[in-house]
FIZAPA-522997 format. One record per residue: residue number from 0; x, y, z of N, C-alpha, C in turn. Coordinates in nm, 4 decimals, padded with zeros to 6 digits. Example, Ala and Ser with C-alpha at 12.3 -4.5 7.8 and 13.67 -1.06 7.14 Angstrom:
# FIZAPA-522997
+-----+----------+----------+----------+----------+----------+----------+----------+----------+----------+
! num !       nX !       nY !       nZ !      caX !      caY !      caZ !       cX !       cY !       cZ !
+-----+----------+----------+----------+----------+----------+----------+----------+----------+----------+
!   0 !  01.3190 ! -00.5690 !  00.7800 !  01.2300 ! -00.4500 !  00.7800 !  01.3200 ! -00.3300 !  00.7800 !
!   1 !  01.2850 ! -00.2250 !  00.7080 !  01.3670 ! -00.1060 !  00.7140 !  01.2900 !  00.0030 !  00.7870 !
+-----+----------+----------+----------+----------+----------+----------+----------+----------+----------+
//
This chain:
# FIZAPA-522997
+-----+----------+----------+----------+----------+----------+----------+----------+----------+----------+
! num !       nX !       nY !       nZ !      caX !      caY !      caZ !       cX !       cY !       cZ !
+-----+----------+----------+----------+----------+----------+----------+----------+----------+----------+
!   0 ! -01.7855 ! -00.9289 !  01.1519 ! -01.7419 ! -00.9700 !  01.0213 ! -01.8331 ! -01.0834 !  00.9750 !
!   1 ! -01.8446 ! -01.0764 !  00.8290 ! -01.9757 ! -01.1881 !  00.7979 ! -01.9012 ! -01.2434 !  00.6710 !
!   2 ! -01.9173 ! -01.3915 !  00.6654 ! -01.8296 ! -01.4535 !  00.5394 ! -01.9266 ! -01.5801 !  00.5382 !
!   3 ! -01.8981 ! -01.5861 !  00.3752 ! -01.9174 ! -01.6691 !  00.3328 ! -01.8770 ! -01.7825 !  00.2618 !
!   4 ! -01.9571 ! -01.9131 !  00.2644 ! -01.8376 ! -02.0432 !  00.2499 ! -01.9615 ! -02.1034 !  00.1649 !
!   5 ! -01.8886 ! -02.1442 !  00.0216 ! -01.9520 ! -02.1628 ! -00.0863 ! -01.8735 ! -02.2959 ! -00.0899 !
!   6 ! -01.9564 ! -02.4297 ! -00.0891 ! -01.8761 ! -02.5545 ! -00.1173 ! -01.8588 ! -02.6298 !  00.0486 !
!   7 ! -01.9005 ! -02.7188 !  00.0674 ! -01.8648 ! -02.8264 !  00.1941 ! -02.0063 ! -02.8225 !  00.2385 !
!   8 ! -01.9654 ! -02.8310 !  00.3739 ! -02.0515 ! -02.8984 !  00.4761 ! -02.0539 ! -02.9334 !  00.6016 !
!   9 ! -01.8731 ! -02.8786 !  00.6183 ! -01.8310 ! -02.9063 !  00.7289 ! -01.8177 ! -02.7618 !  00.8395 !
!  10 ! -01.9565 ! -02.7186 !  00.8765 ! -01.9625 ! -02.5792 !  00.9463 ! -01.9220 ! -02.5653 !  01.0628 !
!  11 ! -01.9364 ! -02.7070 !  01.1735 ! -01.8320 ! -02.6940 !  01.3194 ! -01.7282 ! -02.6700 !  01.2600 !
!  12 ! -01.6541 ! -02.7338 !  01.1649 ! -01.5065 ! -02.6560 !  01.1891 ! -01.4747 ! -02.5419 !  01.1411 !
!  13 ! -01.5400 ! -02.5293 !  01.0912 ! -01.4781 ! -02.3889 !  00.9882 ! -01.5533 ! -02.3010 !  01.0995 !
!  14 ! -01.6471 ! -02.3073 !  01.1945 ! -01.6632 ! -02.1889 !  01.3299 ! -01.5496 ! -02.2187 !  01.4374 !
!  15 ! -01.4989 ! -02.3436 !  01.4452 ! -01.3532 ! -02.3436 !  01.5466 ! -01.2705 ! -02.2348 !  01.4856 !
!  16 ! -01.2328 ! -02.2601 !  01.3348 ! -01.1414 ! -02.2293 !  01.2820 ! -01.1060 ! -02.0438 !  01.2931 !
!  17 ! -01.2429 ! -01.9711 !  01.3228 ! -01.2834 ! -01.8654 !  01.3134 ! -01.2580 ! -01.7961 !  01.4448 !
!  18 ! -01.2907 ! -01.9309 !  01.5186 ! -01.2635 ! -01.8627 !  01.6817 ! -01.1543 ! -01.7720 !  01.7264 !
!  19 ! -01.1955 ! -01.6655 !  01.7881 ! -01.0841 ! -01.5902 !  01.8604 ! -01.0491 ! -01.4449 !  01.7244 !
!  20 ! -01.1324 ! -01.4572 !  01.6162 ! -01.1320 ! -01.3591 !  01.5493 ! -01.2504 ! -01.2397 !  01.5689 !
!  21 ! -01.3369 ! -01.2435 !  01.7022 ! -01.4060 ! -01.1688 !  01.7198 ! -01.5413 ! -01.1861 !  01.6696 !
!  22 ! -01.5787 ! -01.1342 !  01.6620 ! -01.7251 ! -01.1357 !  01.6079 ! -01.7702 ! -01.1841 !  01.4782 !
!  23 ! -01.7481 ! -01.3343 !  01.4558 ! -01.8198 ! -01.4199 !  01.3050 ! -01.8853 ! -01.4767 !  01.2580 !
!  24 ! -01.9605 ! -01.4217 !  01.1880 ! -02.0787 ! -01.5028 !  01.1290 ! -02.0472 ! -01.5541 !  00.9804 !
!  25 ! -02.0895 ! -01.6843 !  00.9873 ! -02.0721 ! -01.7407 !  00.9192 ! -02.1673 ! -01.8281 !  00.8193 !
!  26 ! -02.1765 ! -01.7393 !  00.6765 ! -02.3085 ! -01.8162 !  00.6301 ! -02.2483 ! -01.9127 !  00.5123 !
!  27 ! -02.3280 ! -02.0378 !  00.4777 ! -02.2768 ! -02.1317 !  00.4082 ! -02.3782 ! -02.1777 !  00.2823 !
!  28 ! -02.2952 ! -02.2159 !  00.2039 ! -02.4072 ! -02.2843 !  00.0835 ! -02.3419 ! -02.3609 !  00.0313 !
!  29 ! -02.3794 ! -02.5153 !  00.0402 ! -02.3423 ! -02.6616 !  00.0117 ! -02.2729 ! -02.6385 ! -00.1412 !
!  30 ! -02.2876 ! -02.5767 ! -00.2546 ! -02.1977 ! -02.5820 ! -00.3572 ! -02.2934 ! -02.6497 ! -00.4426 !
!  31 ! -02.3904 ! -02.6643 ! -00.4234 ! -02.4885 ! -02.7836 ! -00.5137 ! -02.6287 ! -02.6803 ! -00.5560 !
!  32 ! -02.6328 ! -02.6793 ! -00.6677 ! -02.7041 ! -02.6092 ! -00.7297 ! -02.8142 ! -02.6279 ! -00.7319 !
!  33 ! -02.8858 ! -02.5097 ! -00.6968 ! -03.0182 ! -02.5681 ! -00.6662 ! -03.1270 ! -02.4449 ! -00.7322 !
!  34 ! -03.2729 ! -02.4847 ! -00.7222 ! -03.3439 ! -02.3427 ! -00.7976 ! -03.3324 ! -02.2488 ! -00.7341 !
!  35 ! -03.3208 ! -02.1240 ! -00.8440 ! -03.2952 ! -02.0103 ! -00.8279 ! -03.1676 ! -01.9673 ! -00.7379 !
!  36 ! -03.0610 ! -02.0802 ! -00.8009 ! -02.9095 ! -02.0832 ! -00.8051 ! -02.8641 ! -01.9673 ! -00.7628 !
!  37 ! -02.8888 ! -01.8510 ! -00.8615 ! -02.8279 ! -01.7533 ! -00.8653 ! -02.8570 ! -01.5954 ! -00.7722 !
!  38 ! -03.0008 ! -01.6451 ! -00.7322 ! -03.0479 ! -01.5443 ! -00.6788 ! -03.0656 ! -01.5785 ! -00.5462 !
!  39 ! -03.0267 ! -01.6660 ! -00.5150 ! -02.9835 ! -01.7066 ! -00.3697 ! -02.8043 ! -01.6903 ! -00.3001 !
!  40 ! -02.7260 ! -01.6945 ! -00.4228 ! -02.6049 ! -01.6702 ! -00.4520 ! -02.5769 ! -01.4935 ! -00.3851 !
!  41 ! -02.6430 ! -01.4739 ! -00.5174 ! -02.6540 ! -01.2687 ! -00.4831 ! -02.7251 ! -01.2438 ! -00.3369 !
!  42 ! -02.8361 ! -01.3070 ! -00.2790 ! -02.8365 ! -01.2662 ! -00.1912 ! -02.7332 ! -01.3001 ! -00.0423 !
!  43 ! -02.7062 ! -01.4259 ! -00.0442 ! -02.6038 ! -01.4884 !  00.0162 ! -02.4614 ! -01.3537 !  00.0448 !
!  44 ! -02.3997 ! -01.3419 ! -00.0808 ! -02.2812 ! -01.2692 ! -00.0759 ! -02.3216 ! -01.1106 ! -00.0681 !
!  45 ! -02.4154 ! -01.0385 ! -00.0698 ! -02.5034 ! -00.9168 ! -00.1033 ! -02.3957 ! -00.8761 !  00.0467 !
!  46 ! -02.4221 ! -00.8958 !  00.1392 ! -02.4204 ! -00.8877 !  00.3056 ! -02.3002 ! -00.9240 !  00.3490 !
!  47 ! -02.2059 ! -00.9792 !  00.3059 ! -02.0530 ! -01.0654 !  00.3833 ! -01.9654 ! -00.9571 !  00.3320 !
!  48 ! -01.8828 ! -01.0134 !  00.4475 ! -01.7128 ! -00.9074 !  00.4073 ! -01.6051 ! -00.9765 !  00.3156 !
!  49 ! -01.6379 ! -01.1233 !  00.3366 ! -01.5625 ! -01.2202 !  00.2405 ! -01.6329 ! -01.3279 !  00.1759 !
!  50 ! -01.5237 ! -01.3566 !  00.0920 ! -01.6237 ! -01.5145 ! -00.0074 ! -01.5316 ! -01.6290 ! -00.0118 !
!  51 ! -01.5679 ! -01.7001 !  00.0597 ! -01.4661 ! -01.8006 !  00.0026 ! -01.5142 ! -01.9251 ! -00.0912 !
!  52 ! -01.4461 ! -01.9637 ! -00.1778 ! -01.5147 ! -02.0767 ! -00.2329 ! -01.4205 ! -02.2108 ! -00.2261 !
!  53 ! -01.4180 ! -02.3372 ! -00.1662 ! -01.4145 ! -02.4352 ! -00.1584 ! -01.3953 ! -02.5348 ! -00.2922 !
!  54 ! -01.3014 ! -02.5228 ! -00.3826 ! -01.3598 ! -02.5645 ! -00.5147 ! -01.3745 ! -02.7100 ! -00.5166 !
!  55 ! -01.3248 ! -02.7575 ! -00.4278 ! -01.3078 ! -02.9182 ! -00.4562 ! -01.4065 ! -02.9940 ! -00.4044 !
!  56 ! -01.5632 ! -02.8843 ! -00.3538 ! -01.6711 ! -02.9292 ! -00.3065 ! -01.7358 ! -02.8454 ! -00.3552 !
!  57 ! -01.7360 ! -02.8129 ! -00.4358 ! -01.8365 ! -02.6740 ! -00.5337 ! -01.8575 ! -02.7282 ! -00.6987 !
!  58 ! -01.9560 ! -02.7426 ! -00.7100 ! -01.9867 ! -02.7202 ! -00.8612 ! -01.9699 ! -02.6615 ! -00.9539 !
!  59 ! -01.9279 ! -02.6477 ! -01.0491 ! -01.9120 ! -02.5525 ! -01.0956 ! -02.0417 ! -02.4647 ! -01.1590 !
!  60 ! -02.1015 ! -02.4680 ! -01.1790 ! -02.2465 ! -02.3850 ! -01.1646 ! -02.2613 ! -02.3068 ! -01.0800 !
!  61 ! -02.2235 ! -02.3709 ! -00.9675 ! -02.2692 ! -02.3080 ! -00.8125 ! -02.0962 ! -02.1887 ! -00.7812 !
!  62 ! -02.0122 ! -02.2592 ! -00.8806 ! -01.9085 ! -02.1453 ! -00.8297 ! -01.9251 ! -02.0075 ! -00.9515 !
!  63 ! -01.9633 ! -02.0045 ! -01.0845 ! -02.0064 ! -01.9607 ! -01.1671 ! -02.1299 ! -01.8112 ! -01.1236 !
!  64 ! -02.2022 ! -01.8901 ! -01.0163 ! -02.3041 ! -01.7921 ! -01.0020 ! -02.2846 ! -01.7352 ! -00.9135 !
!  65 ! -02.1165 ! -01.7893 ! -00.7927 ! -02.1260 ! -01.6809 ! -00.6941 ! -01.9990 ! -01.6430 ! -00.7544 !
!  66 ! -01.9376 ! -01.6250 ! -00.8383 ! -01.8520 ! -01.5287 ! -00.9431 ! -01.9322 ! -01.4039 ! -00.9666 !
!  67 ! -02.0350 ! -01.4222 ! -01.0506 ! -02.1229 ! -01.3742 ! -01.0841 ! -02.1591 ! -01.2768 ! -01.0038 !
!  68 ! -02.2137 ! -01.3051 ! -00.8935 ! -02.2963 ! -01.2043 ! -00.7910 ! -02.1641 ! -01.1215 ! -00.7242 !
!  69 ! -02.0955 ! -01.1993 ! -00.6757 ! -01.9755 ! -01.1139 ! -00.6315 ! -01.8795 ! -01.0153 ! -00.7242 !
!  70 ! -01.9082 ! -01.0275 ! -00.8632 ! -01.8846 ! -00.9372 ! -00.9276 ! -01.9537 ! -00.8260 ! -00.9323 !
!  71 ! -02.0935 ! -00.8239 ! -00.9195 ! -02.1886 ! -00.7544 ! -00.8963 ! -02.2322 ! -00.7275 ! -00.7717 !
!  72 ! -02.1740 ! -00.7504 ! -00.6981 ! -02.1810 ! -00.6847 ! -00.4904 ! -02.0356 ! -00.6602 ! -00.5119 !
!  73 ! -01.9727 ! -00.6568 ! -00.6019 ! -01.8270 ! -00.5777 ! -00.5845 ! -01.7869 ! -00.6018 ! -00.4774 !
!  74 ! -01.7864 ! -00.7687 ! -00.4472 ! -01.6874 ! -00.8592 ! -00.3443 ! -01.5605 ! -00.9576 ! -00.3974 !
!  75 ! -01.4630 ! -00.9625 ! -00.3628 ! -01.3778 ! -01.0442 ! -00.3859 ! -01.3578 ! -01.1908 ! -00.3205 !
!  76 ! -01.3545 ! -01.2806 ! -00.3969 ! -01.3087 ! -01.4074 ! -00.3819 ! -01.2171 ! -01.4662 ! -00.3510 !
!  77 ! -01.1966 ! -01.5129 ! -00.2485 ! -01.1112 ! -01.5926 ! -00.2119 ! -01.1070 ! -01.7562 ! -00.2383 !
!  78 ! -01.0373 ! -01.8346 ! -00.2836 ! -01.0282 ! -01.9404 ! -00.3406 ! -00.9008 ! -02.0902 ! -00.2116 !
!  79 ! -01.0184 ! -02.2109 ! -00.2507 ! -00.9062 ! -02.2690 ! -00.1833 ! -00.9618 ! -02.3934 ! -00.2868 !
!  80 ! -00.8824 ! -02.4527 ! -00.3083 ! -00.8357 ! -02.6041 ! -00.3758 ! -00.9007 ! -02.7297 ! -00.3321 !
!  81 ! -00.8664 ! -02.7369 ! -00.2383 ! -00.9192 ! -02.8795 ! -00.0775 ! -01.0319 ! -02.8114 ! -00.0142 !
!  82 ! -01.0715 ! -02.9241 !  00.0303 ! -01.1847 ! -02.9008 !  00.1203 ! -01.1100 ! -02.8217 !  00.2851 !
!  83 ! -00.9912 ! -02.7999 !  00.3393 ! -00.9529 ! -02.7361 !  00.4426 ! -00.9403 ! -02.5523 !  00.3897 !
!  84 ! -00.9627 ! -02.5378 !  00.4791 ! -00.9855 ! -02.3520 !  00.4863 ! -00.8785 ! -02.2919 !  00.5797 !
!  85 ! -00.8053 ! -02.3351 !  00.5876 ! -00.7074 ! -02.2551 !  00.7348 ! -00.6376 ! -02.1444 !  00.6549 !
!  86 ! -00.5844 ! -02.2194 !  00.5445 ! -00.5118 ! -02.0909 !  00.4749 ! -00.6202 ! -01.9695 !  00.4110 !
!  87 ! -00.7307 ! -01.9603 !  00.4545 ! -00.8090 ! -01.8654 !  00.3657 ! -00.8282 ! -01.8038 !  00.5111 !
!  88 ! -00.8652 ! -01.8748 !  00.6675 ! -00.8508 ! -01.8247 !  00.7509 ! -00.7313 ! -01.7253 !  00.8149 !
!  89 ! -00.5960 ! -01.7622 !  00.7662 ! -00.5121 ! -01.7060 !  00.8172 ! -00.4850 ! -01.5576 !  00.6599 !
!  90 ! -00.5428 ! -01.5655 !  00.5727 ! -00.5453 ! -01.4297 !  00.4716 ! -00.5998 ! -01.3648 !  00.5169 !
!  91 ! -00.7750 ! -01.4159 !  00.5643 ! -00.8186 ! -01.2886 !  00.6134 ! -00.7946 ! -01.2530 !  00.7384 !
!  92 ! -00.6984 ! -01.3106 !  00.8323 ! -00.6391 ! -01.2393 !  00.9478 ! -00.5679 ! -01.1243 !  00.9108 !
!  93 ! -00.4788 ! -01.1654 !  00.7619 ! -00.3772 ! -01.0817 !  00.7620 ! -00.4833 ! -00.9443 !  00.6704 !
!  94 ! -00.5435 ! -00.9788 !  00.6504 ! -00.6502 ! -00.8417 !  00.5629 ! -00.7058 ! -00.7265 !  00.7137 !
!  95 ! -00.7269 ! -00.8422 !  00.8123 ! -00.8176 ! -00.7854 !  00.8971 ! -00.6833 ! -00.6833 !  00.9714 !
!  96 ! -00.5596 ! -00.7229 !  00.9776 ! -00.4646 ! -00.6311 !  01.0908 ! -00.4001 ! -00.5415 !  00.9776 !
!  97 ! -00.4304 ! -00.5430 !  00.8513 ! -00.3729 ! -00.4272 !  00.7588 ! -00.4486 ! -00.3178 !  00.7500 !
+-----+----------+----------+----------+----------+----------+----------+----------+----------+----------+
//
């Protein structure tokens, strides 16, 4: 399973957090907009099974353009408020045993 975490910085935990779900990779992008924003975005989410975005460490630019791409890799978003992810961890548990 391959996901992605749009917003933070904090990648040891969010790989604890993952532990024991089997096989995860985990790719990240700080939320801070940078050149060629968008086409780093699309390629980023092109490849993952999930998206999560972090909003309260995301830009909005930077959440804008992975809207964007994930509309267009026909991926869905998952959203969290705070900088903690457990509850986006424990959704896609429940996605993964349905």
């Amino acid at each position: 399973m391959r996901i992605a975490i749009i917003g933070g910085h904090n990648q040891a935990t969010y790989g604890k957090l993952f532990k024991g779900m089997g096989q995860v990779e985990i790719h990240f992008h700080d939320g801070i907009p940078k050149k060629n924003n968008k086409r780093s975005m699309e390629t980023l989410i092109r490849d993952v099974d999930y998206v999560i975005i972090v909003q309260g460490a995301c830009s909005h630019t930077s959440m804008w353009d992975a809207k964007e791409a994930a509309k267009k890799c026909n991926k869905e978003i998952l959203y969290t408020k705070g900088i903690g992810i457990s509850s986006m961890v424990n959704r896609i548990r429940a996605y993964q045993a349905s």
